[in-house]
C-alpha positions in Angstrom: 102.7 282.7 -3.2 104.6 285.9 -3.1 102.6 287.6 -5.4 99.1 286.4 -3.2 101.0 287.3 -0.3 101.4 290.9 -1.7 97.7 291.0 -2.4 98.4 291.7 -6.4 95.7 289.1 -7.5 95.2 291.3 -10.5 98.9 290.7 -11.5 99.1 289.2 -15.3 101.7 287.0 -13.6 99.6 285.7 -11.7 96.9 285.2 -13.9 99.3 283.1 -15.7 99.9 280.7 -13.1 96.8 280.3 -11.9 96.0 279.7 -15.7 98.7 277.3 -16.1 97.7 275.2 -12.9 93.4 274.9 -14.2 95.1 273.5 -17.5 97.5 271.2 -15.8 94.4 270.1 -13.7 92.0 269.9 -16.2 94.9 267.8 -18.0 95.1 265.7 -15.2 91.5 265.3 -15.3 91.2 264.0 -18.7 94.5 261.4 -19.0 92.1 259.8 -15.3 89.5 259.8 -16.8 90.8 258.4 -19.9 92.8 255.6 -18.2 89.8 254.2 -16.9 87.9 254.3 -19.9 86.9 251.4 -22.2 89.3 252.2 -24.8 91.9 252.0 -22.6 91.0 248.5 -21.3 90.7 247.6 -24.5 94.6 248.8 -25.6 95.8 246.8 -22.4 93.9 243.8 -23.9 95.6 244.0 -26.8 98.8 244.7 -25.8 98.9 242.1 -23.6 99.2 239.6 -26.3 102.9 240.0 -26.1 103.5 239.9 -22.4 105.1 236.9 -20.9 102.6 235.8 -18.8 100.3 235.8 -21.7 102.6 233.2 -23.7 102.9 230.8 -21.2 99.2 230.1 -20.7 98.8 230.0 -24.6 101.5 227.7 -24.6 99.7 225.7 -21.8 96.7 225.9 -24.0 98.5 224.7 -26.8 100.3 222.1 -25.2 97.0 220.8 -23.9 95.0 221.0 -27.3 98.2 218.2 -28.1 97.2 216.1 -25.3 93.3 216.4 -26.9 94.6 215.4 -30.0 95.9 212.5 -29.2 93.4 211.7 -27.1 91.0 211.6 -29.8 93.3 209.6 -32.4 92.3 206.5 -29.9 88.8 207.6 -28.5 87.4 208.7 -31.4 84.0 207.8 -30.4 83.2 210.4 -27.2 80.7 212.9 -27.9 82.3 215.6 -26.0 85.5 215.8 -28.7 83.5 218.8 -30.4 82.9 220.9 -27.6 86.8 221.0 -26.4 87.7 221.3 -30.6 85.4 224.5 -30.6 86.7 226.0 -27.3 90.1 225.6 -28.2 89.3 227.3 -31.8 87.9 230.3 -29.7 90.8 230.4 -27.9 92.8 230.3 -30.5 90.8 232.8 -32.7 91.3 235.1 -29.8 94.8 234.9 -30.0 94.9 235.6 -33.6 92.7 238.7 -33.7 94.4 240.3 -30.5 98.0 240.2 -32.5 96.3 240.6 -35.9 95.0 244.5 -33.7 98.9 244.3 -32.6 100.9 244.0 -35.3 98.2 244.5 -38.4 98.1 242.4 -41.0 101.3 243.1 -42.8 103.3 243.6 -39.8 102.0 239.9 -38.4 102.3 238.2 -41.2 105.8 239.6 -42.6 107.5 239.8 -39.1 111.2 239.7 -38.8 111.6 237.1 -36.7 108.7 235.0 -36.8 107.4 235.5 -40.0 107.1 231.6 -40.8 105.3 231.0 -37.3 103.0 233.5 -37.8 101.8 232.8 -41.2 101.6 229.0 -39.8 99.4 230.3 -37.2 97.0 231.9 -39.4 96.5 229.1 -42.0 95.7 226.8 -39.1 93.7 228.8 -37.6 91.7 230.0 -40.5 91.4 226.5 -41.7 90.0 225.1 -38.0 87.2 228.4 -39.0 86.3 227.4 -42.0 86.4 223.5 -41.2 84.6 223.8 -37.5 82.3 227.1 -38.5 81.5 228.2 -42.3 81.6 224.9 -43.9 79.2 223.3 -40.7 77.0 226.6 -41.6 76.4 226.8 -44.9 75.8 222.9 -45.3 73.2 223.7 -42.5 71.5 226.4 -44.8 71.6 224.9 -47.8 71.0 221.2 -46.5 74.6 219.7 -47.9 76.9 217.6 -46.3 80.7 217.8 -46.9 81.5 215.6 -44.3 83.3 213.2 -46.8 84.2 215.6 -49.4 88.5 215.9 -50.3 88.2 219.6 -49.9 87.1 219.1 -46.1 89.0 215.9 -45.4 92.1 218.2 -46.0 90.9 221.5 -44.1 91.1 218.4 -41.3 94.2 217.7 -41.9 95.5 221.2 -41.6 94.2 220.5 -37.7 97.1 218.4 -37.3 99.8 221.3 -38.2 98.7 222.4 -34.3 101.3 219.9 -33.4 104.0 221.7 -34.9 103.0 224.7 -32.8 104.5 222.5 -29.5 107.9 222.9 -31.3 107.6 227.0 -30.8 107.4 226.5 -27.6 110.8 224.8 -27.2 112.1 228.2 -26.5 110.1 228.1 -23.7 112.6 225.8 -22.7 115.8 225.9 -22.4 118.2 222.9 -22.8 115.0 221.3 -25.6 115.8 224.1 -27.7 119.2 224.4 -27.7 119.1 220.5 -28.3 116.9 221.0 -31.2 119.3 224.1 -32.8 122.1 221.7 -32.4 120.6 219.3 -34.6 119.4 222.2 -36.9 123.0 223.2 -37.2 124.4 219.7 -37.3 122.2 219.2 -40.9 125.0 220.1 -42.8 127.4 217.6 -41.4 124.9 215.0 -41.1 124.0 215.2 -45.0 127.7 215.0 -45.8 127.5 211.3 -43.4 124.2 210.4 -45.3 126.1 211.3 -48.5 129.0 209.0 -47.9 126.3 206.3 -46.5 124.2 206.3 -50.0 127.8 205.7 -51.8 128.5 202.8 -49.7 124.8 201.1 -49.8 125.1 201.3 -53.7 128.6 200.0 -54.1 127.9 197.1 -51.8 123.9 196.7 -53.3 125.6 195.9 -56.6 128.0 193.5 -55.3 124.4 191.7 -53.0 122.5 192.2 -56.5 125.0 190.3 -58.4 125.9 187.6 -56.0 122.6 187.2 -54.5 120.0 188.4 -56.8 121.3 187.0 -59.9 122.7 184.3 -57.9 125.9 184.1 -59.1 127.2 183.2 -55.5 124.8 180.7 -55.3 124.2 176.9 -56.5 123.8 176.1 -59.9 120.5 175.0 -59.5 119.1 177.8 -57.6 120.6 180.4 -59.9 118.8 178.4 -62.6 115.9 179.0 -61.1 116.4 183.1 -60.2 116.7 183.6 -64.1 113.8 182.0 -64.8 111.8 184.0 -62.6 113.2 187.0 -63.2 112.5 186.1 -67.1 109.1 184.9 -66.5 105.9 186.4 -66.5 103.4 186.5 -63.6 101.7 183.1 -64.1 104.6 181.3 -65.1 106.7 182.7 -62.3 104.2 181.9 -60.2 104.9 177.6 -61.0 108.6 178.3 -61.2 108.5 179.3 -57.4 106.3 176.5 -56.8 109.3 174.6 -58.3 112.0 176.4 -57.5 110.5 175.6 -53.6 110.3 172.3 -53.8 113.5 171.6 -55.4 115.7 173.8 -53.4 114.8 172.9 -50.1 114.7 176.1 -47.6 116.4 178.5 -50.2 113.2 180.8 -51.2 114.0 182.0 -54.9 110.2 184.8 -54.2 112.4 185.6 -50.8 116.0 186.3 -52.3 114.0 188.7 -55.4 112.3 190.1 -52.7 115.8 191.4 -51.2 118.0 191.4 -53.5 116.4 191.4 -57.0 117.7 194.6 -58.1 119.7 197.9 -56.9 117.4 199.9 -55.4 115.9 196.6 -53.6 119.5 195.7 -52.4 120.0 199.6 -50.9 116.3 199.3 -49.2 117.5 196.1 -47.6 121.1 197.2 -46.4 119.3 200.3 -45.3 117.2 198.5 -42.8 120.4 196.7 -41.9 121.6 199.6 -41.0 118.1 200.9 -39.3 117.9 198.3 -36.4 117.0 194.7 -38.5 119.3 191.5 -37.2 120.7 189.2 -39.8 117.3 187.2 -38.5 115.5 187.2 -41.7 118.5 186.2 -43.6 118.8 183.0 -41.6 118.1 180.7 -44.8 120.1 182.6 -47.1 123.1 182.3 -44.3 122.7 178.6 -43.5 122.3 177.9 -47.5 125.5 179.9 -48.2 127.9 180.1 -44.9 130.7 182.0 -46.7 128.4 184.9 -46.9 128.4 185.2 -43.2 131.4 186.7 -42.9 130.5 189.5 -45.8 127.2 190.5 -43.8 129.3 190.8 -40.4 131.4 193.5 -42.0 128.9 195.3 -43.4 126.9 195.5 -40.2 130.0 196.6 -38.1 131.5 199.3 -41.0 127.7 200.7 -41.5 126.1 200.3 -38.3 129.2 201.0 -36.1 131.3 203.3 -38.0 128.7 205.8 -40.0 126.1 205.8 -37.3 129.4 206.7 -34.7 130.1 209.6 -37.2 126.8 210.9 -37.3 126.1 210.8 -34.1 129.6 212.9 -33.6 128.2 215.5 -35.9 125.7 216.0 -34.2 127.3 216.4 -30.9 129.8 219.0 -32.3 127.3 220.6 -33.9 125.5 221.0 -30.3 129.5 221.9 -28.7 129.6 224.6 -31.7 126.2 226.1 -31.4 127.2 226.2 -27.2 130.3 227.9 -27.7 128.7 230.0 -30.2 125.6 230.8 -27.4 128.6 231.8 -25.1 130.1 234.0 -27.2 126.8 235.7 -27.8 126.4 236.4 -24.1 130.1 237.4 -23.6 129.5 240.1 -26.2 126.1 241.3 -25.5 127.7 241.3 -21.6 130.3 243.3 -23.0 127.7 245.5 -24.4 126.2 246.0 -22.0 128.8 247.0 -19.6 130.2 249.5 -22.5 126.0 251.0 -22.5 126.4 251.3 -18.6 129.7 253.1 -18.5 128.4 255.6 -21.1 125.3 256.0 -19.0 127.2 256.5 -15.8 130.1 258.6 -17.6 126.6 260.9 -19.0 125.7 261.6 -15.4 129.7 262.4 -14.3 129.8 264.6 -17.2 126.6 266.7 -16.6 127.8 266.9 -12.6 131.1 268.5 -13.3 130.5 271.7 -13.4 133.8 273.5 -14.8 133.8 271.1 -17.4 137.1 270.4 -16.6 137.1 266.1 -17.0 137.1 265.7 -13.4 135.1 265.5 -10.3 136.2 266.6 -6.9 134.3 266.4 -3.8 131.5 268.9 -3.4 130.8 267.7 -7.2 130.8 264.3 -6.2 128.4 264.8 -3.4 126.2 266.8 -5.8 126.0 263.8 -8.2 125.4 261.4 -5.1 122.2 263.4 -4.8 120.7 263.0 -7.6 117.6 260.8 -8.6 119.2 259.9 -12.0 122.7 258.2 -9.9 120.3 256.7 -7.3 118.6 254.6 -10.3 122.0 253.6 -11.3 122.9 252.4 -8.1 120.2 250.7 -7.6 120.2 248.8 -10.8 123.7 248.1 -10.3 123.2 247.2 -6.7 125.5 249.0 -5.3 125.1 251.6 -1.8 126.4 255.3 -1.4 129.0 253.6 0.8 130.8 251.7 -1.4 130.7 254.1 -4.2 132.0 256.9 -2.1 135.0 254.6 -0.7 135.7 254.0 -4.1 135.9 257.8 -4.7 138.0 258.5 -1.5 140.6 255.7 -2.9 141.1 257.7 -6.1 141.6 260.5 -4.5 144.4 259.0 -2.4 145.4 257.9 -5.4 146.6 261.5 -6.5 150.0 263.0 -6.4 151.2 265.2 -4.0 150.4 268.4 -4.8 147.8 268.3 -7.6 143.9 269.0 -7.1 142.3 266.6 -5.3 140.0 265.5 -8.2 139.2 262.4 -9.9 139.4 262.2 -13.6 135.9 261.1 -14.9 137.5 257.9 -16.6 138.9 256.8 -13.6 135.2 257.1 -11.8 133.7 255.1 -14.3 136.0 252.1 -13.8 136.0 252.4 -10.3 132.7 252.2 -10.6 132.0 249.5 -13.0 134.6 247.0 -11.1 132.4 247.7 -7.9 129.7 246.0 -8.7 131.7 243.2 -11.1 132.4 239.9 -8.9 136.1 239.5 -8.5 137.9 237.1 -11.5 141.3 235.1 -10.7 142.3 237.2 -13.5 141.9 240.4 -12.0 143.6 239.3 -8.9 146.9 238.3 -11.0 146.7 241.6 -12.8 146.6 243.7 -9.3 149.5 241.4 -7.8 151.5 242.7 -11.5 150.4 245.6 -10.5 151.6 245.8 -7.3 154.8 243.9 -8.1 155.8 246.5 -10.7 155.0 249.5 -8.4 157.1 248.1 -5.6 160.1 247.9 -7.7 159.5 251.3 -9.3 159.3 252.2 -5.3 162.7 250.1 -4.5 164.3 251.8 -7.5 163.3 255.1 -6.6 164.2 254.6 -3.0 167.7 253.1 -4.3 168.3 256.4 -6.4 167.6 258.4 -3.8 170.0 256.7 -1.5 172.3 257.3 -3.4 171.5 261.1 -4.2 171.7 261.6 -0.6 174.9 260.3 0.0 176.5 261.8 -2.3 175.0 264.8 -1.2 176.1 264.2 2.1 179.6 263.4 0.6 179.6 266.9 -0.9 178.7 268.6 2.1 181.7 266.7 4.0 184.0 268.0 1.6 182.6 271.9 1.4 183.0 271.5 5.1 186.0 270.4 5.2 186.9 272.8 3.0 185.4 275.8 4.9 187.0 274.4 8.0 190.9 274.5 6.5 191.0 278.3 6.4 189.7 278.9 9.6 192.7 276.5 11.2 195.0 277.9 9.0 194.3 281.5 10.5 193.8 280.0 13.8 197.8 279.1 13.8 198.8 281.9 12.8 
């Protein structure tokens, strides 16, 4: 403008300028026109894929393609079933190819963090493509049908790993998750539990095999009749039980095989002891052999009670460790987070002191105050020009007598980080220390100097008195 003003147009200077400001508007220019172009809509498309607003409608959609699922399991018969399988698969194919454009390939597929949920995502959702799309069109064009083939009865099956995509969106939710990372973290306590329950099932299925099975806790007659089935071959053991029936009344020689005819069939049957069964089915065997009552009791209170206790104590510390270890997380990224924000605010202080001397005094403070890079820090932290500048008047009040009346930048920082930090019962107990120790340094101070002044005022007495002696002395005379 002074340059026009001067009427030197012709000025190189000027020419610059004027050159400089056609670029910048011709800049300008292009980056509008660019941001409203199709390209552009097209990279807010895809980048939208990761926003938050996008995940919670695909995990609405997913959530819903459930609900379809099951659905379908007991309605298999309504025509409309294709049409919501196909719109979801569009849906879902969308999904893909926007973070497929994202990430690429090899950055989707081998991501950090959710590398097994991505490449889950692609194998279902290639598999619903070639199940609902290229396998439908190529038997069209050729004029097969692979409708009962094994190949295509297991691309179906794939359909029903979209279940497992409800359990990514446990994050979504906050006390499901943490339930299911308790019981994530409380595996390896839980498989020490099961460890100790498989030693007790064998021990006491040998002891169930040999009484029971083999029946040597059981009459002579019936045990008779266990070897002989268990010796016999299909037909013949088919009239021994016929026999074996008749003869021994309610005591079932197919029924106690059935149980207890070897290990593994003892461990199945104590297992569902411990699972939920009541001594119900083992009412014959019971009322045949009462002394066995007693035996079956303990069992059910030592297994049932006492393991099932333990594990379910696993996995409630393992859900008290992973909380503690969820709190310590957010102390320490809190902590880092306050250390980030002091070194931001401490950046500012630094580039506002303008002798480099460490401090700030009061036209440097104001000068910081102005700036647009503090006012963002203020109002992030939430905190007015008010209260930060009564913070800065009490440490400068804070200074001795006599120095410059400057705060050191340290000092700001803290003053400024406690002013937007709610007030802790531990914070009050350290400023009463605080103030308790510097009123006794006070009372000590005060005490010495008591007792500086009287014996200064002692000395004085005595040099007066000691002035004063002549003076009478030579008054008498």
């Amino acid at each position: 403008l002074k340059f026009r003003s001067c009427a030197m147009v012709d000025h190189p200077l000027v020419e610059l300028v004027q050159l400089s400001a056609d670029v910048r508007g011709k800049s300008l220019a292009e980056d509008d026109k660019e941001k409203h172009s199709l390209l552009w809509y097209l990279k807010r498309i895809v980048a939208s894929c990761e926003d938050t607003l996008f995940q919670t409608v695909m995990g609405g959609v997913i959530t819903l393609n459930a609900v379809v699922i099951g659905a379908e399991t007991d309605f298999p018969a309504w025509a409309l079933w294709p049409v919501f399988e196909n719109s979801f698969l569009v849906i879902f194919v969308a999904e893909l190819s926007l973070r497929l454009v994202h990430h690429g390939l090899c950055g989707f597929l081998f991501h950090p963090e959710d590398f097994m949920w991505n490449t889950l995502d692609f194998v279902i959702v290639v598999g619903g493509v070639i199940d609902m799309w290229l396998l439908r069109l190529y038997g069209w064009l050729v004029g097969v049908s692979f409708a009962h083939t094994k190949l295509l009865q297991l691309i179906r099956m794939l359909r029903l790993l979209r279940l497992v995509r409800l359990m990514r969106q446990l994050k979504k939710i906050k006390q499901l998750y943490e339930l299911a990372l308790a019981v994530v973290h409380a595996t390896q306590a839980m498989g020490w539990v099961l460890l100790l329950t498989c030693i007790f099932l064998y021990i006491a299925a040998i002891v169930c095999t040999q009484l029971i099975g083999q029946g040597q806790a059981l009459p002579e007659d019936i045990r008779a009749d266990l070897m002989a089935f268990a010796a016999a071959d299909f037909s013949e053991s088919r009239r021994l039980t016929e026999d074996a029936v008749a003869n021994a009344g309610s005591l079932d020689p197919v029924e106690l095989r059935k149980y207890f005819g070897s290990i593994p069939a003892s461990m199945y049957t104590l297992f569902e002891l411990i699972a939920g069964w009541a001594l119900q089915p083992f009412d014959t065997l019971l009322d045949g052999v009462p002394w066995l009552k007693p035996i079956f009791i303990v069992f059910w209170i030592f297994a049932s009670w006492a393991l099932m206790s333990v594990m379910a104590g696993a996995v409630s510390e393992g859900m008290i460790s992973n909380k503690n270890e969820e709190k310590a997380e957010e102390a320490a990224e809190e902590v880092g987070a306050k250390v980030a924000f002091g070194e931001r605010i401490r950046e500012i202080a630094i580039a506002a002191d303008s002798d480099g001397g460490g401090t700030l005094d009061w036209e440097e403070f104001q000068e910081l105050s102005h700036s647009a890079a503090w006012r963002e820090l203020q109002d992030e932290a939430g905190v007015d020009h008010h209260q930060i500048t009564e913070v800065f008047e009490a440490l400068l009040s804070c200074q001795p007598p006599g120095q410059e009346e400057s705060v050191a930048i340290d000092e700001f920082v803290k003053g400024f980080q406690h002013c937007h930090e709610a007030v802790e019962s531990i914070s009050v107990l350290r400023f009463e220390r605080d103030v308790a120790q510097s009123h006794e340094a006070l009372r000590q101070r005060v005490s010495f100097m008591s007792k500086e002044i009287a014996e200064l005022g002692n000395l004085l007495t005595t040099v007066a008195a000691q002035l004063s002696a002549p003076r009478a002395a030579r008054s008498g005379a």
